[in-house]
Phi, psi and omega in degrees: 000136176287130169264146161229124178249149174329140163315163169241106190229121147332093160265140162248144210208142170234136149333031222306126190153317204277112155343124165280144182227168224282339179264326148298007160299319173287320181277339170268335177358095170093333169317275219320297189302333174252350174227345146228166200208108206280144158226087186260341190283173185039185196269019183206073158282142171198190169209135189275135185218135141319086169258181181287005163244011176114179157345060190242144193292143153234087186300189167329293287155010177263165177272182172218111185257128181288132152275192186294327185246033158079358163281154157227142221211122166302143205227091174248155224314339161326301167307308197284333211293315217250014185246328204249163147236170180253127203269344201138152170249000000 
């Protein structure tokens, strides 16, 4: 079997749950409204995000990550903890 190892690429990623603050606003500009959808009210917060495969859920404490070709996709924290580090805010 051929082995690959991931590429090393610089993502930007939110918290969901985590205050948006004014410089991830900027980098979200227009997201929340064409690509997600906070259902934060009642007793099942979450967010719905339009990805290249179609619909997926994102809970409390999963990221939400931009990829590299400007998509976006939910994360959960486990994964992300063991696929990213952090590089600058």
């Amino acid at each position: 079997m051929t082995k690959f190892r991931k590429k090393p690429v610089v993502i930007v990623a939110h918290k969901l749950g985590e205050s948006w603050s004014d410089d991830s606003m900027e980098i979200w500009q227009g997201v929340k409204e064409s690509k997600i959808t906070l259902y934060m009210g009642g007793s099942d917060p979450h967010a719905m995000i339009k990805t290249l495969e179609g619909h997926m859920r994102a809970d409390l404490g999963d990221w939400i990550i931009k990829g590299v070709a400007g998509e976006f996709y939910p994360c959960k924290p486990e994964i992300f903890a063991a696929t990213y580090e952090l590089v600058g805010s």
